[in-house]
C-alpha positions as CSV (number, residue, x, y, z in Angstrom):
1,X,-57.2,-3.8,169.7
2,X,-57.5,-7.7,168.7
3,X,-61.3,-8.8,170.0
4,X,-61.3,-11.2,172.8
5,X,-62.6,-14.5,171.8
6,X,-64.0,-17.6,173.7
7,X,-65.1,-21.0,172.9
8,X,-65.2,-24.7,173.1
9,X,-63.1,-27.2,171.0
10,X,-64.1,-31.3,171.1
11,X,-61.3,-33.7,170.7
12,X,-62.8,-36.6,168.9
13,X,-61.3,-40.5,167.9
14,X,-61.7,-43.8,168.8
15,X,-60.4,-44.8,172.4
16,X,-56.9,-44.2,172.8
17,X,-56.1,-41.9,170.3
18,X,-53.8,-39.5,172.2
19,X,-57.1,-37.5,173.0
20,X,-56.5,-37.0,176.2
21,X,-52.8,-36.5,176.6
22,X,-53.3,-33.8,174.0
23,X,-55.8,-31.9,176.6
24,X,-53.3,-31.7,179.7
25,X,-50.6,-30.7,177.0
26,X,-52.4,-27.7,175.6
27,X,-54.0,-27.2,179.1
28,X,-50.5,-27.3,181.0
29,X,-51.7,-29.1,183.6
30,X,-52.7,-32.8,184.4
31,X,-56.6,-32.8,184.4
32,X,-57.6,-35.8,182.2
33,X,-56.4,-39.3,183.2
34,X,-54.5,-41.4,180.2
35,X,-53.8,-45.1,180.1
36,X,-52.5,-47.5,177.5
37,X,-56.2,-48.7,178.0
38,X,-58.8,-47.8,175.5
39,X,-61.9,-46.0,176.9
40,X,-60.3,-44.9,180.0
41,X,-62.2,-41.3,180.0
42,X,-65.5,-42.0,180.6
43,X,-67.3,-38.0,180.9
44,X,-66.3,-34.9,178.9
45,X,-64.0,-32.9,181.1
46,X,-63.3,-29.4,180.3
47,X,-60.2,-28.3,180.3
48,X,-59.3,-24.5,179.7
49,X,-56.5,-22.7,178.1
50,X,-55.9,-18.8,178.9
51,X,-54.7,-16.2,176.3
52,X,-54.6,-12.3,177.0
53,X,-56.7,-12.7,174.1
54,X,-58.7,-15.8,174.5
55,X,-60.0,-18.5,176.7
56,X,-60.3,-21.8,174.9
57,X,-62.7,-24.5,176.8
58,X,-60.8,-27.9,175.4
59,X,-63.6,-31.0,176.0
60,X,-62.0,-34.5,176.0
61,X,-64.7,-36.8,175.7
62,X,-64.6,-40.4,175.7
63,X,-63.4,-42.3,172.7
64,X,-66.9,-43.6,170.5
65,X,-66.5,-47.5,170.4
66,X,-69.1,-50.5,169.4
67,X,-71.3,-50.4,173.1
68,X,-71.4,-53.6,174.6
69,X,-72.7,-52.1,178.1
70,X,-75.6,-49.7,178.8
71,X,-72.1,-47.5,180.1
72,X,-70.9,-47.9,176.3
73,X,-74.2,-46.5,174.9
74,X,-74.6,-43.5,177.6
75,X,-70.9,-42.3,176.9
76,X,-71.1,-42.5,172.9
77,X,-74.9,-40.4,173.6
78,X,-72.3,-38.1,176.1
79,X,-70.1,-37.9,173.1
80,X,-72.6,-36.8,170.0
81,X,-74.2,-34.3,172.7
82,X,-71.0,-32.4,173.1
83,X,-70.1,-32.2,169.1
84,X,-73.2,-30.5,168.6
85,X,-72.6,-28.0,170.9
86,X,-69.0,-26.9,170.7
87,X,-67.9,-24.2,168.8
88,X,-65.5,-26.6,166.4
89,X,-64.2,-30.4,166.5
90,X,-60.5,-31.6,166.3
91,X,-60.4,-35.2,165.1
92,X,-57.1,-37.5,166.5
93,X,-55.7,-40.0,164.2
94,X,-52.7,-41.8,166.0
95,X,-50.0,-41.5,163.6
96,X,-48.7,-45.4,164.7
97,X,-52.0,-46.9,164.1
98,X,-53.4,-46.9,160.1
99,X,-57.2,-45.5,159.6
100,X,-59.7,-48.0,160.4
101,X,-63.7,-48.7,160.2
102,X,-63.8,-47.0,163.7
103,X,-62.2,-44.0,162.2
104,X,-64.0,-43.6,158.8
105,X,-67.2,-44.3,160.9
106,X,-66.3,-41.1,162.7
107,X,-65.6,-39.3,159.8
108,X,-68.8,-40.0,158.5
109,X,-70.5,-38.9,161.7
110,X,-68.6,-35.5,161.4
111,X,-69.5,-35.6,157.8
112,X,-73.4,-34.0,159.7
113,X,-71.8,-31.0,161.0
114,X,-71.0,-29.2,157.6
115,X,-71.2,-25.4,159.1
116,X,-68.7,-26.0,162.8
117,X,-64.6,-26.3,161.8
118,X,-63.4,-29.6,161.8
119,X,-59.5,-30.4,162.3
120,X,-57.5,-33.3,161.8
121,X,-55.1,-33.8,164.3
122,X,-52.1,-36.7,163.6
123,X,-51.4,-37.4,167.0
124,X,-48.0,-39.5,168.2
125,X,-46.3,-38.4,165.6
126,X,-43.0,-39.0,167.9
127,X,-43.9,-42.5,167.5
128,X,-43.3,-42.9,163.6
129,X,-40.6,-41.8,160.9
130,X,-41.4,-38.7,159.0
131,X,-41.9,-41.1,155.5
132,X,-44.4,-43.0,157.9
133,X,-46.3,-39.9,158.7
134,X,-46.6,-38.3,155.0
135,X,-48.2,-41.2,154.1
136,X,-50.3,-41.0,157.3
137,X,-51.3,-37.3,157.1
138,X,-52.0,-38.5,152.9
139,X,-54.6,-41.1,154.4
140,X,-56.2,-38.6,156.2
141,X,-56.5,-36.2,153.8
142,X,-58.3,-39.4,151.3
143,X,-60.5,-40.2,154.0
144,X,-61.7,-36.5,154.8
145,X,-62.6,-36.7,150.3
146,X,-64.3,-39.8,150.8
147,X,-66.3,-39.2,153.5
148,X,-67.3,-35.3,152.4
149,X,-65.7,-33.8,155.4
150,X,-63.8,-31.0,154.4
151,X,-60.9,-30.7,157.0
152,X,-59.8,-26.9,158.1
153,X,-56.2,-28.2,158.7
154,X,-54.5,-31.5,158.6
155,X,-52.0,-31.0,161.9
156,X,-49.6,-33.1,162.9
157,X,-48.4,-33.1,167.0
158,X,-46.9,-34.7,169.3
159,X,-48.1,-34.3,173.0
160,X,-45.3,-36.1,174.6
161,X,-42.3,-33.3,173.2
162,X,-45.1,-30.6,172.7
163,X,-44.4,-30.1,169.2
164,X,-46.8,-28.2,167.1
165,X,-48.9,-28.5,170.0
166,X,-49.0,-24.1,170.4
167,X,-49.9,-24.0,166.6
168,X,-52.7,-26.5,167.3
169,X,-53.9,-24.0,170.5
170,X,-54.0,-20.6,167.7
171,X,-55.5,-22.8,165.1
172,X,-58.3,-23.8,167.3
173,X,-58.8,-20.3,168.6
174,X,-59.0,-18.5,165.3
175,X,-62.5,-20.2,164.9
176,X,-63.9,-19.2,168.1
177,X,-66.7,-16.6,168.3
178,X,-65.7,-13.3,169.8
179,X,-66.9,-13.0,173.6
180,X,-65.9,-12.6,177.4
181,X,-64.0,-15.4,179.3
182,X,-66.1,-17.7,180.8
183,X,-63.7,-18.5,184.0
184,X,-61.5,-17.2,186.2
185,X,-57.9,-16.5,184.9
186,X,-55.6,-19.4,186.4
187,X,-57.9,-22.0,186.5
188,X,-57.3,-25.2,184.7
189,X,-60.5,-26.9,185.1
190,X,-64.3,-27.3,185.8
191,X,-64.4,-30.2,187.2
192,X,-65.3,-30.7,190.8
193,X,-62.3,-31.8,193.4
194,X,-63.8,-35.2,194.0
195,X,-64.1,-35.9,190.6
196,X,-60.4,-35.5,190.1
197,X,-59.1,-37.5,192.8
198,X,-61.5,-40.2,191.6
199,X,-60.2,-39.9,188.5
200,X,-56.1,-40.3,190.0
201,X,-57.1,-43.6,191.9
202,X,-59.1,-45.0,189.0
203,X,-55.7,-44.0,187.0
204,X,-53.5,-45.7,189.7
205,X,-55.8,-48.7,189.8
206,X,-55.8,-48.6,186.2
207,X,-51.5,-49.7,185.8
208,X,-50.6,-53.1,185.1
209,X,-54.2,-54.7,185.1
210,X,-55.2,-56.7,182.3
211,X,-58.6,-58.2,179.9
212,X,-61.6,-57.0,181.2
213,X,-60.8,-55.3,184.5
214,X,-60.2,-52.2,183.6
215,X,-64.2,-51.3,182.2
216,X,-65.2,-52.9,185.5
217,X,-64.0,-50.4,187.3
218,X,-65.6,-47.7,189.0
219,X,-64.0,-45.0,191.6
220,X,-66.5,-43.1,193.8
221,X,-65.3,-40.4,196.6
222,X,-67.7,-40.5,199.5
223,X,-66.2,-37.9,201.8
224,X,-62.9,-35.4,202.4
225,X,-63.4,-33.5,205.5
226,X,-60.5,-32.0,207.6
227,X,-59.8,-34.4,210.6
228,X,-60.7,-32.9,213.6
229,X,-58.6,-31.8,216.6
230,X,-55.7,-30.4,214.1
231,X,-54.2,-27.0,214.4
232,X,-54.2,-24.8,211.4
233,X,-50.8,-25.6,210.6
234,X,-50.8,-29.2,210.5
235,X,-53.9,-29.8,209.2
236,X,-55.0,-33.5,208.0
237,X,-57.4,-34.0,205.0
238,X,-59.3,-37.3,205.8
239,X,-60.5,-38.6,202.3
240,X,-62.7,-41.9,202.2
241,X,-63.0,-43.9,198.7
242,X,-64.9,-46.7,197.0
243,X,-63.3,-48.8,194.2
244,X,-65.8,-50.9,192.8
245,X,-66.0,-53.9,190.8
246,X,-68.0,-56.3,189.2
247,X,-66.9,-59.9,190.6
248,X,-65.5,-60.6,194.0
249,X,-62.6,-62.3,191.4
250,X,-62.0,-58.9,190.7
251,X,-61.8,-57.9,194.2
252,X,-58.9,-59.9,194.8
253,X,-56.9,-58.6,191.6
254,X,-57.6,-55.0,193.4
255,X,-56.2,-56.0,196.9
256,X,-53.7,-57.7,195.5
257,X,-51.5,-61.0,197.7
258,X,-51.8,-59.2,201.6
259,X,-53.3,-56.2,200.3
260,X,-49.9,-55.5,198.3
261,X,-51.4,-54.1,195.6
262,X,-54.2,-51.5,197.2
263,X,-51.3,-50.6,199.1
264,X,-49.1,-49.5,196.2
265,X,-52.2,-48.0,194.5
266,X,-52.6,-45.8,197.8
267,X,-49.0,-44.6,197.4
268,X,-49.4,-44.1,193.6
269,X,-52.1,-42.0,193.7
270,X,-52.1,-39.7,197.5
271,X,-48.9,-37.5,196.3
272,X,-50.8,-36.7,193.8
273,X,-54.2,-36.0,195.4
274,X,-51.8,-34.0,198.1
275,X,-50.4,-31.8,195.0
276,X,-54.0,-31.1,193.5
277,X,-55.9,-30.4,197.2
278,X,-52.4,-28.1,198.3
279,X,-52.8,-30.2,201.7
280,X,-51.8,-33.3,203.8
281,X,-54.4,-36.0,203.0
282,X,-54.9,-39.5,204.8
283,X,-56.3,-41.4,201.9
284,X,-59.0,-44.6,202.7
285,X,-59.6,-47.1,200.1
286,X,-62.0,-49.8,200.1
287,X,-62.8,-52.1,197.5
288,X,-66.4,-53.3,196.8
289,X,-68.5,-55.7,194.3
290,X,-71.4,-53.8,192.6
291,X,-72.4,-57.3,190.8
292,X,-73.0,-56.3,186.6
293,X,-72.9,-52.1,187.4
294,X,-72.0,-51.7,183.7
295,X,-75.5,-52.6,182.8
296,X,-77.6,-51.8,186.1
297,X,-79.6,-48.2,185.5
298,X,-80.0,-48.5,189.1
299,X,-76.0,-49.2,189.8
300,X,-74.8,-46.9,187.1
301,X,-76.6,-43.4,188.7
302,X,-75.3,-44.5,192.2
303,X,-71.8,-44.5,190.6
304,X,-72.3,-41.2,188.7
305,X,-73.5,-42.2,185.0
């Protein structure tokens, strides 16, 4: 009988490198926001994969960038925490973007870790022609010899059509340490119910916003609680949230001409709270000014950093 193993895998890159989008596709399920915008995850959520013969614990962590913010520093310290305590690291190179300094700076960083697996992952590889990618998956390869990291596999996948993305879930499970599940068969992920439906407005919010904006902003849930006087069969989640920003500027760009664009984010993002929650919800967004909170201690443990 094959020993039952369980573990953790970190997805690591620089800020948009398909990290993410990789987690919901190995995870089957939508648990990590993505966004065209670059450091939209901003705390390492676990997502889990279930095998007859294995539970994989997949953590998407935020991309490591230059910190400009007290926020930038705390999510790069989030980041190093988790790669030393995972059981192996898969590192994302976008497979339309050519290795950078951000990259090789990573592959440096891994470069510490000489006894944990490390993968390379060519992610996006949808996006390119296959001459494109050979010379891509090449690059890696030179940048894994110059840096002294000695890559367990070099794979390439796409998240979008799912290719290779299977082969990426057995490769990452070989090099987990035999032991029990940690969590219930069926369950997708750890993180608490607020924190999700933070996460789907922030996403919402996120579309079609531009320059700074998007690191300004902050999504906090302050209650869901069953309206009262509702029968069992018609029942009514009432769920209150806070978008905050930095500038009353900003505050405008949120509400949008009339409150036009709140509006739309509302829409965008209740079907899917209703989906995740299995129930009706009334959904209550306000928009507030938290003046600098990227670089407040004060501001940034009010809002969950």
């Amino acid at each position: 009988m094959t020993e039952f193993r369980s573990g953790f895998a970190s997805f690591v890159g620089r800020p948009n490198a398909g990290k993410s989008t990789l987690t919901n596709a190995l995870v089957g399920g939508k648990i990590a926001i993505t966004s065209s915008r670059p450091q939209t995850t901003r705390h390492a959520i676990r997502g889990l994969v279930h095998r007859p013969d294995a539970q994989l614990i997949v953590v998407d962590t935020p991309g490591v960038h230059r910190p400009r913010t007290l926020l930038g520093e705390r999510l790069n310290n989030l980041v190093r925490s988790t790669w030393a305590e995972v059981d192996t690291i898969a590192m994302c190179f976008p497979a339309d973007q050519q290795i950078g300094p951000g990259d090789k700076f990573l592959i440096n960083e891994m470069a510490a870790f000489k006894k944990k697996p490390i993968f390379a992952v060519a992610t996006k590889i949808d996006k390119v022609s296959p001459e494109k990618l050979a010379k891509h998956l090449m690059s890696i390869a030179q940048a894994g010899l110059d840096a002294g990291v000695n890559w367990r596999e070099i794979i390439p996948v796409s998240a979008v059509s799912g290719e290779q993305v299977e082969l990426l879930r057995d490769l990452l499970i070989t090099t987990l340490p035999p032991g029990p599940a940690l969590y219930p068969e069926g369950q997708l992920t750890d993180e608490p119910e607020e924190t999700l439906v933070a996460e789907i407005v922030r996403e919402a919010a996120l579309e079609d916003i531009h320059d700074e904006l998007p690191h300004s902003l902050a999504v906090v849930v302050e209650e869901m609680v069953p309206r009262e006087g509702r029968d069992e069969n018609h029942p009514l989640l009432d769920v209150r949230v806070n978008v905050y920003v930095e500038r009353d500027s900003q505050k405008g760009i949120i509400i949008g001409k009339k409150g036009a664009r709140l509006k739309q984010i509302g829409i965008a993002s209740r079907g899917q709270i209703e989906r995740l929650l299995g129930t009706p919800v009334h959904l209550d967004l306000h928009v507030k000014v938290a003046p600098n909170w990227q670089t407040n201690p004060k501001q940034l443990r009010k809002l969950g950093f």
